[in-house]
C-alpha positions in Angstrom: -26.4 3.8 -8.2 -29.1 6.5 -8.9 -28.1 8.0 -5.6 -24.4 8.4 -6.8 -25.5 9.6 -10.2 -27.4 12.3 -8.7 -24.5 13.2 -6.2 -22.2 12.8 -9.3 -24.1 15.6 -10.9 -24.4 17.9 -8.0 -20.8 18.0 -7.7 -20.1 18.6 -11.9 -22.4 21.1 -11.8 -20.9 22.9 -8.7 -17.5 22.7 -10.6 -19.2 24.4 -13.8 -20.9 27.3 -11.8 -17.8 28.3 -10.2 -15.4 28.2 -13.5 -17.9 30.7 -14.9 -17.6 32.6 -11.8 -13.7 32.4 -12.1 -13.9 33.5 -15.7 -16.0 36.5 -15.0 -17.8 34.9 -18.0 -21.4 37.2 -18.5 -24.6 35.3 -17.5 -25.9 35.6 -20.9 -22.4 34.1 -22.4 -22.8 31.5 -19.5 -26.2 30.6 -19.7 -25.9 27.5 -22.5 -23.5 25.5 -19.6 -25.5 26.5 -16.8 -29.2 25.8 -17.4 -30.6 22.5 -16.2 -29.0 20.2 -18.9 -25.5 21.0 -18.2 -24.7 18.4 -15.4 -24.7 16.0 -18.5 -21.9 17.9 -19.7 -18.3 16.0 -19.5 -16.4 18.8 -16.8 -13.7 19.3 -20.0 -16.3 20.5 -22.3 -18.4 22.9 -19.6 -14.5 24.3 -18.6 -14.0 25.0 -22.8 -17.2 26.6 -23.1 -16.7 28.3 -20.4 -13.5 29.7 -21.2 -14.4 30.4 -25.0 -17.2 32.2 -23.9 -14.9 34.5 -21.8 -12.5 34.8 -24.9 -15.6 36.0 -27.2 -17.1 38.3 -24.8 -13.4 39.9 -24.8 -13.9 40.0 -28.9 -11.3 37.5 -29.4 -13.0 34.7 -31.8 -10.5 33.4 -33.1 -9.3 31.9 -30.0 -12.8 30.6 -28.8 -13.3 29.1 -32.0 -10.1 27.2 -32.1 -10.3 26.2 -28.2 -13.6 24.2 -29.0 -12.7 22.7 -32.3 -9.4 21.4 -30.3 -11.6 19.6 -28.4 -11.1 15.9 -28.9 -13.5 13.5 -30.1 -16.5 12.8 -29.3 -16.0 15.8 -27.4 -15.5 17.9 -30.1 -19.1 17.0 -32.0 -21.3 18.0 -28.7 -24.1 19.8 -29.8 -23.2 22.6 -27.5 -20.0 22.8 -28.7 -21.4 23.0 -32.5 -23.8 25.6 -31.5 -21.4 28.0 -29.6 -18.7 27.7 -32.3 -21.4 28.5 -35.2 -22.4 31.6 -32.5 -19.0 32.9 -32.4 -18.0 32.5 -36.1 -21.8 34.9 -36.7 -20.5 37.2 -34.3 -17.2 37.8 -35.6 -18.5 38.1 -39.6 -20.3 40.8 -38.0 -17.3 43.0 -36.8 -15.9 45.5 -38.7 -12.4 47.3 -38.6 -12.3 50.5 -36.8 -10.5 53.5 -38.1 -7.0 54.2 -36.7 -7.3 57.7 -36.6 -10.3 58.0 -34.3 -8.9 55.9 -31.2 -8.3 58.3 -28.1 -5.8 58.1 -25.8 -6.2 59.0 -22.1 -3.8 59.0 -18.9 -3.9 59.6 -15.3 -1.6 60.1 -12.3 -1.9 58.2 -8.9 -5.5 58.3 -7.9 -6.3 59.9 -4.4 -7.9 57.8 -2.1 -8.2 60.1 1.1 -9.1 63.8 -0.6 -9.1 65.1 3.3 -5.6 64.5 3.5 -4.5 65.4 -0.3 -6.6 68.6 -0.1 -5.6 69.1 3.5 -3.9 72.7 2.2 -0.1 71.9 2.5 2.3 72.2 -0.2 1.5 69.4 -2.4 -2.5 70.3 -2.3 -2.7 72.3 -5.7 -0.6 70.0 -7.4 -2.4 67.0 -6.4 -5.8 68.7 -7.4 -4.4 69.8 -10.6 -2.9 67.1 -11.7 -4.5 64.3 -10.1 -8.0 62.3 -10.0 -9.6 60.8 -7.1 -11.1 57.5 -6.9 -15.0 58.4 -7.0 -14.3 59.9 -9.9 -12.0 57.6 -11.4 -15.1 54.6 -11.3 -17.7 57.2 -12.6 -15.5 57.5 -15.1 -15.0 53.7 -15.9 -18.9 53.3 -15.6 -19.4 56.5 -18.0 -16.7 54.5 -21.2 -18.3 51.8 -20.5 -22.0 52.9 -21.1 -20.7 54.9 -24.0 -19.1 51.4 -25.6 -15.8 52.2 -25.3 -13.2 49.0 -25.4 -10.0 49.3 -23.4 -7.0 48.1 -26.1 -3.2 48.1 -26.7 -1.2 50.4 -28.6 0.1 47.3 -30.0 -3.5 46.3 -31.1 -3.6 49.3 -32.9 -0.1 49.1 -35.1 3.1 46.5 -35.3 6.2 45.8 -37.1 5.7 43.0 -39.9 8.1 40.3 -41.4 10.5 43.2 -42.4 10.3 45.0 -39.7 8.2 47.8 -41.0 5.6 49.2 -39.0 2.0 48.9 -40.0 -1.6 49.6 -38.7 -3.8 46.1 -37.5 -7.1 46.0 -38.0 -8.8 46.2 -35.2 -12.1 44.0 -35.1 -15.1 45.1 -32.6 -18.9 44.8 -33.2 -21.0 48.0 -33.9 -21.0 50.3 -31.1 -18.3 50.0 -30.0 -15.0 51.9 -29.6 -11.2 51.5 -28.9 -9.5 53.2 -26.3 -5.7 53.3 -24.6 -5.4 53.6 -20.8 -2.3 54.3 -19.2 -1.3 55.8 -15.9 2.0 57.4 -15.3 4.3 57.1 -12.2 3.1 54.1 -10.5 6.2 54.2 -8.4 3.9 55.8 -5.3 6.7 58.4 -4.6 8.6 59.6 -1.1 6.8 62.8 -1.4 3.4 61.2 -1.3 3.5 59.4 1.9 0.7 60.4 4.3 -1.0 62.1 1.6 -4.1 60.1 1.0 -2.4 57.8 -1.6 -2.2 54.1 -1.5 1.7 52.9 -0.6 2.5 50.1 -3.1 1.0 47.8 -5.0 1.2 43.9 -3.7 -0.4 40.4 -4.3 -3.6 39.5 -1.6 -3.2 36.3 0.0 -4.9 34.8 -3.3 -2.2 36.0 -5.4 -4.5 38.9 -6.4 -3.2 42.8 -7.1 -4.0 44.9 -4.7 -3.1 48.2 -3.2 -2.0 48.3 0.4 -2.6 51.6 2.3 -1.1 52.4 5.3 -3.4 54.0 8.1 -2.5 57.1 10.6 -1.5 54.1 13.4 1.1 52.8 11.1 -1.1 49.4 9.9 -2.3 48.7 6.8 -5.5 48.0 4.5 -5.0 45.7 1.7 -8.1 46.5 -1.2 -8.7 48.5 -4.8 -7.0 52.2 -3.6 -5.4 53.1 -7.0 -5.9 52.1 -11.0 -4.8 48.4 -11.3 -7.1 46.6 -9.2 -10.1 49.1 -9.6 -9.3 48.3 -13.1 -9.3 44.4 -12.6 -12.2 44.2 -10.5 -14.1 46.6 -12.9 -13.4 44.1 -15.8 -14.1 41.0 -13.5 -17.9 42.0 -13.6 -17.6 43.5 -17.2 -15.0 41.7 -19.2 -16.6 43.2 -22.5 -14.3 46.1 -21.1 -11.0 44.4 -22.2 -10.2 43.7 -26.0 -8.6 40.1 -25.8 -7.9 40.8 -21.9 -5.8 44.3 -22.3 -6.0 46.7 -19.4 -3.6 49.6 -19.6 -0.2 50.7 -20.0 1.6 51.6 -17.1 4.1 54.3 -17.7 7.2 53.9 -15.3 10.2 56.0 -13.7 12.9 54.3 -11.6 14.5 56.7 -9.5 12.7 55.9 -6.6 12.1 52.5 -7.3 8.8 51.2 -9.4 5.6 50.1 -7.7 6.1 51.0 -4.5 8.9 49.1 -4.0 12.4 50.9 -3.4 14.6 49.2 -6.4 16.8 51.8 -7.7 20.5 50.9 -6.8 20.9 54.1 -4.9 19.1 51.9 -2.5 22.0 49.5 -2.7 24.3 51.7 -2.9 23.7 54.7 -0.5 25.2 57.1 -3.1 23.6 59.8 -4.6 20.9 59.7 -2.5 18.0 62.3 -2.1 17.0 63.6 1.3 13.6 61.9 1.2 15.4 58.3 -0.1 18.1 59.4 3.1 15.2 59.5 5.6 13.7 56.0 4.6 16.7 54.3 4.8 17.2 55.7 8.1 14.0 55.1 9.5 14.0 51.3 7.9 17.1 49.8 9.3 15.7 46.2 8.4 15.5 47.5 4.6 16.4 45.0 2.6 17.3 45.7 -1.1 17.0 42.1 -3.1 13.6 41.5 -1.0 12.5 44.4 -2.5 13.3 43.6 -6.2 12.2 40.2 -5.9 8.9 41.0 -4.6 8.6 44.2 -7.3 9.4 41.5 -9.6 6.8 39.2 -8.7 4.1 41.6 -8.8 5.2 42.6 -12.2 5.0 39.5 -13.6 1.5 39.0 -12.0 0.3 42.1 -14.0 1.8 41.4 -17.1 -0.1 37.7 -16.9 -3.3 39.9 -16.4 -3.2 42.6 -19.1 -1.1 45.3 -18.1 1.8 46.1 -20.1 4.7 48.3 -19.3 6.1 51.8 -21.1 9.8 54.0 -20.0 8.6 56.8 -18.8 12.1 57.8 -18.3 14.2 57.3 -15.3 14.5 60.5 -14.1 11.1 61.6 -15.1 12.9 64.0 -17.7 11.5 66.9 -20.1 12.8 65.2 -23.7 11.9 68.6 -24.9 14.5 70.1 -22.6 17.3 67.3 -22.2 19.9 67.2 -24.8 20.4 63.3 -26.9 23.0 62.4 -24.6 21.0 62.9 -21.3 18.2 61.1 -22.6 20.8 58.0 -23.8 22.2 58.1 -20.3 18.6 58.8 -18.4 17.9 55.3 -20.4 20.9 53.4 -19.6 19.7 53.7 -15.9 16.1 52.8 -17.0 17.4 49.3 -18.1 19.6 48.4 -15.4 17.3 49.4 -12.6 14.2 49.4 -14.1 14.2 46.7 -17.1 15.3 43.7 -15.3 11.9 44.0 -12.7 9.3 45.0 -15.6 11.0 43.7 -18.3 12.0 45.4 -21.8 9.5 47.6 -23.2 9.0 49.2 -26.6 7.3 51.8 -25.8 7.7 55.4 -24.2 5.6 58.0 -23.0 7.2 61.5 -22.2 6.8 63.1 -18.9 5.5 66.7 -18.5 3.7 66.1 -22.2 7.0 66.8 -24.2 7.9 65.4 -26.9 11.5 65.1 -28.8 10.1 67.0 -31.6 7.2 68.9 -33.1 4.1 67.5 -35.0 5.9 66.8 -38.2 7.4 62.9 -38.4 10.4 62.1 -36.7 13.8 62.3 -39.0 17.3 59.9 -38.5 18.6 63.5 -38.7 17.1 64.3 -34.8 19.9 62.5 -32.5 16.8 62.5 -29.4 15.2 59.8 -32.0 18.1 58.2 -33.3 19.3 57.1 -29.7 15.7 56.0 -29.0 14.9 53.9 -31.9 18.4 52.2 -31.9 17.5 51.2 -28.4 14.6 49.4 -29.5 11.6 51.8 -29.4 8.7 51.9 -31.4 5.7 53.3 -29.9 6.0 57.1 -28.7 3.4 58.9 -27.2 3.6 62.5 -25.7 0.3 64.6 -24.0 -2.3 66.6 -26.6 -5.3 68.0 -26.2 -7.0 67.0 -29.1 -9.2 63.6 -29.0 -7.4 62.3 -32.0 -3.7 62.5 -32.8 -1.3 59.7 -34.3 1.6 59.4 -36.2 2.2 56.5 -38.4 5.2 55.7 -40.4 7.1 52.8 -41.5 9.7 52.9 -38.6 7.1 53.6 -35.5 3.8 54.2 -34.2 3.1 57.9 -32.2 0.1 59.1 -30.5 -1.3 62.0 -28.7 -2.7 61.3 -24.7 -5.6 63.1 -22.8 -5.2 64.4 -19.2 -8.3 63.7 -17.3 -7.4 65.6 -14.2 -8.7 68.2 -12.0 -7.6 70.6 -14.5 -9.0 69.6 -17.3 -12.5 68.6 -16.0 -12.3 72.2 -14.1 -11.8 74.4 -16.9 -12.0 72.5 -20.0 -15.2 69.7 -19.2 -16.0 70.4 -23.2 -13.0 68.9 -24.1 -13.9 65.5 -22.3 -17.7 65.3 -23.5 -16.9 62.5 -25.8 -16.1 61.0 -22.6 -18.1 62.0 -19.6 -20.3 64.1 -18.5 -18.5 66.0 -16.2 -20.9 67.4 -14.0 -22.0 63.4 -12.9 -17.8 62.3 -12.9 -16.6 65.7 -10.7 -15.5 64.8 -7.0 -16.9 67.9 -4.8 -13.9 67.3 -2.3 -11.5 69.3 -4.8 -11.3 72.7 -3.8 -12.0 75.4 -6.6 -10.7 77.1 -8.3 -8.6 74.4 -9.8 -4.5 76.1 -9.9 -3.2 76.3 -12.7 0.2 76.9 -11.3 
């Protein structure tokens, strides 16, 4: 019997180790269910401390809290349980609400991978170092937020529409030290033009159901691992979930007209009209193509990152200047955004303006301005254009705005001042980019 006991334990406490491991839950949030007394824990109170403790290292309380007091009795009354529920209710007494108008807002493009073929000298080279960040110096740049106490959240942790449907700032809870922040990346639709470029090719789920990137090597195979944003991202908050306010990641910020994720889903696929000379050649040179393969796995990929903290914003179909485009291009740029784009990401609220325009100036937004009529009416609420400054938003009772920071090879090239609240350039800056940066 005291043979089987001791097996008994061996196996509980197996179970328990690797639930903490799952969780990403930090050793020192960990450490009451792994020490030596925990194979006397019943498995359904180790899995609820575990998970609370993954819940209030991601600042979310509330939820810990109520996850252990739902535990039924005698579960419930565990002296563990008491203790960590008394240690989460003194943690979040100590938070305090953190100012609205001093959360930053930062973007990026496609991160390169291979800066021997972006910077290879062709065409695309200047853009791509102008515009674009590579991957070393995307994860110093994680590792420099992070050491500076900066908390990835949600534009909609920041402001929402109440009962009436008035917009109105949240108070955002965190512990001293540290900050919010909103992450988005723009075009993750991994573009014709960018094939054989040093970019990854699409994102995908591993054979654990995992986002990944696949990239696709000179001999035509491919390597399946973290070679853009979203998974560097994930895996960055696997080992440091105090990264994530209640488990947000980023905004992704989406076109459609060559499809979304790497996936070719715009009906010009379907359709063969009105097809561009780069969408012409892959058709041609994919004769197995196959159009509701592609939206169903785009779809399931979506769904996997929405489960996991990424949320989605228009970024217009066409990738269009609102600054430039008249009300009724915009209304009709939209209409293709939902029935191509919509129905794989789902509806979104939110829009962030390619080339940094805007669809009007730094004054509020008026019913009188057709560009935001057409754009509220179609249900959004959260606007966000490209501006320098580290602070910029735009409350009012109809919708929330905010400014976004570049951090590109411009901006680190030849304004690194305007990022010190950030990074210290000098230990984030790839030496593959050629200099001068263009600024072409």
């Amino acid at each position: 019997m005291k043979k089987l006991q001791k097996i008994r334990r061996r196996i509980l406490l197996a179970l328990i180790f690797s639930t903490c491991i799952l969780h990403s839950v930090p050793d020192s949030a960990a450490a009451p269910v792994l020490m030596s007394e925990a194979a006397e824990v019943p498995a359904e109170v180790s899995y609820a401390l575990s998970a609370a403790a993954l819940e209030a290292s991601q600042y979310d309380y509330d939820a810990a809290i109520s996850r252990l007091e739902k535990l039924p009795d005698p579960l419930r009354d565990d002296e563990r349980v008491e203790k960590a529920i008394a240690r989460y209710e003194e943690q979040k007494e100590k938070c305090t609400a953190f100012p609205l108008e001093e959360v930053t807002h930062i973007f990026f493009h496609t991160l390169i991978y291979d800066t021997d073929k972006a910077f290879d000298g062709d065409f695309d080279s200047a853009g791509y170092n102008q515009v674009m960040t590579t991957i070393r110096e995307f994860k110093r740049i994680l590792n420099a937020l992070y050491a500076r106490g900066y908390v990835l959240v949600s534009p909609h942790d920041l402001a929402g529409e109440n009962k009436k449907g008035k917009m109105r700032q949240k108070k955002l809870m965190l512990p001293e030290g540290k900050k919010p922040i909103v992450l988005s990346q723009d075009d993750v639709s991994y573009y014709h033009y960018m094939d054989g470029d040093g970019f990854a090719s699409r994102l995908l789920l591993d054979e654990n159901g995992v986002v990944k990137n696949e990239y696709i090597l000179e001999d035509g195979s491919a390597m399946i691992g973290d070679f853009d944003l979203v998974p560097i991202v994930d895996s960055f908050i696997q080992t440091h979930p105090d990264f994530s306010y209640h488990g947000h990641k980023g905004v992704l910020a989406m076109t459609g007209y060559n499809g979304v994720l790497g996936y070719r889903t715009d009906e010009a696929y379907r359709t063969w009209e009105g097809l561009t000379e780069d969408q012409l050649q892959f058709l041609n040179s994919h004769p197995e193509f196959d159009f509701e393969k592609e939206v169903r796995e785009a779809t399931e990929v979506a769904d996997a990152l929405k489960k996991t903290g990424w949320e989605f914003a228009s970024h217009t179909w066409g990738h269009r200047n609102a600054a430039e485009a008249s009300a009724t291009e915009l209304a009709d740029d939209d209409a293709k955004w939902k029935r191509n784009v919509a129905p794989i990401l789902g509806d979104t609220d939110m829009i962030f303006f390619a080339f940094g325009a805007d669809i009007g100036d730094w004054t509020p937004y008026s019913r009188e301005n057709p560009k935001y009529q057409y754009y509220y009416d179609a249900g959004y609420r959260y606007f966000c254009n490209v501006d320098s400054n580290v602070f910029w938003i735009q409350l009012t009772d109809e919708y929330f705005r905010q400014g976004r920071r570049n951090v590109d090879g411009y901006r680190m090239y030849y304004n690194p001042e305007m990022l010190s609240d950030l990074m210290d350039v000098n230990g984030v800056w790839d030496n593959a980019r050629p200099t001068p940066v263009s600024t072409g």
